[in-house]
C-alpha positions as CSV (number, residue, x, y, z in Angstrom):
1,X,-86.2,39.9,-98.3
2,X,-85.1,36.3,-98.5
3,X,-81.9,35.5,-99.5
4,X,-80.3,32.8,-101.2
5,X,-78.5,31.0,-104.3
6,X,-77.7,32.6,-107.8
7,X,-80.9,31.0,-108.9
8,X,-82.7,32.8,-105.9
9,X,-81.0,35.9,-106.7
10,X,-81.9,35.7,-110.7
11,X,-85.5,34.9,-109.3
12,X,-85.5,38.3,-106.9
13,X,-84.0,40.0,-109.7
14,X,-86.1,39.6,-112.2
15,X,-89.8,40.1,-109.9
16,X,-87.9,43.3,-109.0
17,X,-87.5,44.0,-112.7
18,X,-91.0,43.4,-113.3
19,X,-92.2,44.9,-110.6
20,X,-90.4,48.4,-111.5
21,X,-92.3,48.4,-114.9
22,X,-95.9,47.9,-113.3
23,X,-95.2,50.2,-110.8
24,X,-93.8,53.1,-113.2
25,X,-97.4,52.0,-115.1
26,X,-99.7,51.9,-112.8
27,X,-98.2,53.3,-109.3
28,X,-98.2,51.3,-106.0
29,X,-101.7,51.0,-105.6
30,X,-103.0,49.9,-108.6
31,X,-100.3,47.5,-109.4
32,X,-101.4,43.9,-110.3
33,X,-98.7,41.2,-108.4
34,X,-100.3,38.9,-110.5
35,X,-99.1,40.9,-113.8
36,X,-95.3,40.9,-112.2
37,X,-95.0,37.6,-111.9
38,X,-97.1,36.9,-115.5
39,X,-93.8,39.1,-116.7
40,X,-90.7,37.7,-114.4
41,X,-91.7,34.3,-115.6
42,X,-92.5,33.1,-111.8
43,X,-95.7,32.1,-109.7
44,X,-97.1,34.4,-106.8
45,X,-95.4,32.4,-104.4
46,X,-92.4,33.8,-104.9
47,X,-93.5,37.3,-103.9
48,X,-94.5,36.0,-100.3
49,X,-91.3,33.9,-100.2
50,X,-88.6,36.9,-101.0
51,X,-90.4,39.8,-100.0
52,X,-93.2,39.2,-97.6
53,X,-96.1,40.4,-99.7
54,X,-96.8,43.5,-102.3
55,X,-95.8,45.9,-99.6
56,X,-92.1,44.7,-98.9
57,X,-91.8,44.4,-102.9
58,X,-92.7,48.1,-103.1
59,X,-90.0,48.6,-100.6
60,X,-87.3,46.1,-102.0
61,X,-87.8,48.4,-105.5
62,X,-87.5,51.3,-104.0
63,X,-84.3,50.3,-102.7
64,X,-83.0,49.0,-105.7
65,X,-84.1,52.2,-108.0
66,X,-82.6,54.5,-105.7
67,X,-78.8,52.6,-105.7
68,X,-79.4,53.4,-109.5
69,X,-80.3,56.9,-109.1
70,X,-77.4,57.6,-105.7
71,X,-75.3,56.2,-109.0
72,X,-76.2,58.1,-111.8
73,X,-76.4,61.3,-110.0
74,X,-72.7,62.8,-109.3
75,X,-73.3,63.3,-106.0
76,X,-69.6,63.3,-104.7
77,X,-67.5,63.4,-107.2
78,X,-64.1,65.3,-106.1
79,X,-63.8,66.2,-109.9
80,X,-67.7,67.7,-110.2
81,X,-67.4,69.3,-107.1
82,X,-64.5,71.2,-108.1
83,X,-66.2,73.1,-111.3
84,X,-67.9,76.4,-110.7
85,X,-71.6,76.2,-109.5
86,X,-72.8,76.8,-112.9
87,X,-71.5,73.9,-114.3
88,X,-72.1,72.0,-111.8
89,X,-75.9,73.3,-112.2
90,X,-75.6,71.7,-116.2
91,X,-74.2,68.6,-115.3
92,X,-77.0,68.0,-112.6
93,X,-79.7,69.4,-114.8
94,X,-78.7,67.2,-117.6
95,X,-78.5,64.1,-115.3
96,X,-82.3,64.6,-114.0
97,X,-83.5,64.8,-117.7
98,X,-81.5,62.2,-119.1
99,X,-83.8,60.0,-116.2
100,X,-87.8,62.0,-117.1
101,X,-86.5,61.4,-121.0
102,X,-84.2,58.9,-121.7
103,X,-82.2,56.6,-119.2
104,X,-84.2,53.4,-119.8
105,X,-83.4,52.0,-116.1
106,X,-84.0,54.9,-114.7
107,X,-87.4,56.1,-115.8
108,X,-89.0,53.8,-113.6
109,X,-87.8,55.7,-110.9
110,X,-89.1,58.9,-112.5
111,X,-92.3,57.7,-113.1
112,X,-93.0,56.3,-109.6
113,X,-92.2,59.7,-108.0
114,X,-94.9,60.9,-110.2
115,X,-97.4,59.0,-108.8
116,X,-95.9,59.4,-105.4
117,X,-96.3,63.4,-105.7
118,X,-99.7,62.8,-107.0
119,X,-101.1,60.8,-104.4
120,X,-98.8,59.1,-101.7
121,X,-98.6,56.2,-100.3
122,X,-96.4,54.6,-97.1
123,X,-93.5,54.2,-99.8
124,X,-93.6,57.7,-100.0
125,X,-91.0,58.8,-97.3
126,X,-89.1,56.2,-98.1
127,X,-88.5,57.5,-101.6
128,X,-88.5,61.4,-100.0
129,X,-85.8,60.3,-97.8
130,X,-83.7,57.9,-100.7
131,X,-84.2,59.5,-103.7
132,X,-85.9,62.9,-103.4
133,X,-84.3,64.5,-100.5
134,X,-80.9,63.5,-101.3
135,X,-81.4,65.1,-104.6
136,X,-82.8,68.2,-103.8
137,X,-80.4,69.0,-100.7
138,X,-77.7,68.4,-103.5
139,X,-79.8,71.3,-105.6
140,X,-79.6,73.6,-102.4
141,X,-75.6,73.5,-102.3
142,X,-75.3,74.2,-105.8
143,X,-78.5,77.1,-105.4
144,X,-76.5,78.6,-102.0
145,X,-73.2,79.2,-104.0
146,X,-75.1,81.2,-106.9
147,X,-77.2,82.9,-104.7
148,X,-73.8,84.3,-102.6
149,X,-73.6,84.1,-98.5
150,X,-76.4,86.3,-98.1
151,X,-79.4,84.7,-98.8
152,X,-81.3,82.8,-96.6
153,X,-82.8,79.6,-96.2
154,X,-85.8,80.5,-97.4
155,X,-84.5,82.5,-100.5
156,X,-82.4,79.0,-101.6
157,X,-85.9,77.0,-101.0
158,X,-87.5,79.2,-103.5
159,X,-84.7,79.3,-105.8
160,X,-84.3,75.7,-105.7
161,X,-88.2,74.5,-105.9
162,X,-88.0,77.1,-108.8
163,X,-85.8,75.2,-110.9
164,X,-87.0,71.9,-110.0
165,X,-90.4,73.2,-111.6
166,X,-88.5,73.4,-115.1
167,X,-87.3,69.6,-114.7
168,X,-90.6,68.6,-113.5
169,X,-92.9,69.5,-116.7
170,X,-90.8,67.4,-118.6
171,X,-92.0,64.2,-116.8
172,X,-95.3,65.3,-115.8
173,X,-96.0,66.9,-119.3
174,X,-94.3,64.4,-121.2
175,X,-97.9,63.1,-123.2
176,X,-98.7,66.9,-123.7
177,X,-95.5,67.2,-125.6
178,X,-95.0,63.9,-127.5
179,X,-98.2,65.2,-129.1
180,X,-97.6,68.6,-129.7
181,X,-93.5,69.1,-130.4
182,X,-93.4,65.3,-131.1
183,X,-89.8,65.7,-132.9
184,X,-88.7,67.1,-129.5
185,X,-89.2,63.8,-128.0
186,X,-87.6,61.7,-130.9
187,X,-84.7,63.7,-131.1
188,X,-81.5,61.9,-129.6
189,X,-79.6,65.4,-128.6
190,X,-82.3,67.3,-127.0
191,X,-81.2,66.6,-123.7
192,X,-78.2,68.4,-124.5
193,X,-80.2,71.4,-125.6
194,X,-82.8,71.1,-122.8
195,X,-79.7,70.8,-120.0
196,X,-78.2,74.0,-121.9
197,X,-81.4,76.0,-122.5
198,X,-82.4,75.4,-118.6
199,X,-79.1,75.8,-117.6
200,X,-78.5,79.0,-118.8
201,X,-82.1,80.1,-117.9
202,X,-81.8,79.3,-114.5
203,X,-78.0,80.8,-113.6
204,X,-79.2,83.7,-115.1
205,X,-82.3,83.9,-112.9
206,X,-80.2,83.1,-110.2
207,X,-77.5,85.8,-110.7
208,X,-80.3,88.5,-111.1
209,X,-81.8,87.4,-107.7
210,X,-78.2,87.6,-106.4
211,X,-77.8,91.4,-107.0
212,X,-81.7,92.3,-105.7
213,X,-80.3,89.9,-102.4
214,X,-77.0,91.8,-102.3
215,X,-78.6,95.4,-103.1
216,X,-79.6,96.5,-99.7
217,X,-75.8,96.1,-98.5
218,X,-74.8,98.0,-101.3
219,X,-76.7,101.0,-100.6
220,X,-76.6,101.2,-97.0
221,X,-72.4,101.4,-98.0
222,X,-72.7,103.7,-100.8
223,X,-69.3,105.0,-102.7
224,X,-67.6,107.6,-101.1
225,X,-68.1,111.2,-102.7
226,X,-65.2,112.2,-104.7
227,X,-63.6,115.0,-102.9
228,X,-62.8,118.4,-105.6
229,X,-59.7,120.7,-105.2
230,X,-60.4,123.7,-103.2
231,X,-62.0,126.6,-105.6
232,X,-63.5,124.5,-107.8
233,X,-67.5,124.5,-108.9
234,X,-69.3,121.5,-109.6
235,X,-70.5,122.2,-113.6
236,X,-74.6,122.4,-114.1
237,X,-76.0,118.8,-115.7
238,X,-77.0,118.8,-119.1
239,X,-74.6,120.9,-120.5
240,X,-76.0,124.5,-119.1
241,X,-73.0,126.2,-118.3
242,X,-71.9,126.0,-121.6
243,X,-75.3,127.0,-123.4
244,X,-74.9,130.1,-121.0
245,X,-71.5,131.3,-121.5
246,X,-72.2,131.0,-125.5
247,X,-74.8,133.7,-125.2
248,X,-72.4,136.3,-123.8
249,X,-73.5,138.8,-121.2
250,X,-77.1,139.8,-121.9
251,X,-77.8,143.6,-123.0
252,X,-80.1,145.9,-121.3
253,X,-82.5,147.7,-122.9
């Protein structure tokens, strides 16, 4: 991308600009250059000058969406990192929503990966290995402490993909609920609820899966038996030594 002057830079800024729109519309492929630079006020020039052509402008957003998203996601923040995996589980949950519901800047991003995951394209990896991957080995730390030292790889994969699914019907389902919970959409603080509800739902999957994972090693080191004094007799269950001492000593005939 070329460089240059502040009027350059406000020229590069605002095709990018532009260009995140149509592509959150339309995807990569479909994208008209000639309706980006209708909207950043520029001719088609300009596209060949900074970027090369429609391909380096896909790559130039990219770049730029995912500096937005490696900031809005708190990625290594000493203080965040310091909470208990469950919070830690919220705040990211909440963060991803905020971008599929609200977050005007960041939607774009959300909406490109949507037609990334739906049919690729050579930005693809790029945005696997910026945005996506980043993200989702973040999940897998959080997922690994919940889950305890004994799951496996594969156990956090699952886990992880699992809760992922929760965020994803959110942006990919996002017409289907505008229409039928409309007041869902509209309302300012249902991100809050959504973080919480999803939150909740998904440490308490977790710590379920926890204790099947943990199980095994619990009964292959079972409690020890608890030794009696010497002349002692273990009672019946249910209560039939006492039912037979009541009676008294039966009576022949």
């Amino acid at each position: 991308m070329a460089a240059g002057n502040g009027h350059e830079r406000e020229t590069v800024r605002r095709i990018l600009e532009s260009a995140a729109a149509e592509f959150a519309r339309h995807g990569f492929v479909a994208a008209r250059i000639r309706d980006i630079v209708d909207a950043a006020g520029v001719n088609l020039a300009a596209v060949n000058y900074h970027f090369g052509g429609k391909e380096g402008l896909c790559r130039a957003t990219v770049a730029m969406l995912a500096r937005r998203t490696q900031d809005e996601v708190p990625r290594e923040s000493a203080e965040v990192r310091r909470l208990p995996p469950e919070d830690q589980l919220r705040i990211f949950t909440r963060v991803i929503l905020e971008r599929f519901l609200g977050g005007p800047q960041a939607t774009p991003m959300a909406r490109i990966l949507a037609h990334e995951l739906l049919d690729p394209t050579p930005a693809f990896d790029e945005l696997l290995r910026d945005v996506a991957g980043p993200q989702f080995e973040r999940l897998s730390d959080i997922v690994a402490r919940l889950l305890g030292p004994r799951a496996n790889a594969e156990e956090i994969a699952l886990a992880s993909f699992s809760v992922t699914g929760q965020w994803a019907f959110y942006l990919f389902g996002r017409a289907a609920i505008e229409r039928l919970y409309a007041d869902l959409v509209r309302d300012p603080a249902v991100i809050d609820r959504l973080a919480r509800h999803i939150g909740d739902s998904s440490v308490a999957a977790l710590r379920a899966r926890r204790l099947e994972i943990e199980a095994p090693a619990r009964e292959t080191n079972p409690r020890p038996a608890v030794r009696r004094p010497a002349g002692t007799v273990a009672r019946p269950a249910g209560g039939a030594h006492r039912k037979a001492t009541a009676k008294g000593p039966s009576k022949k005939a």
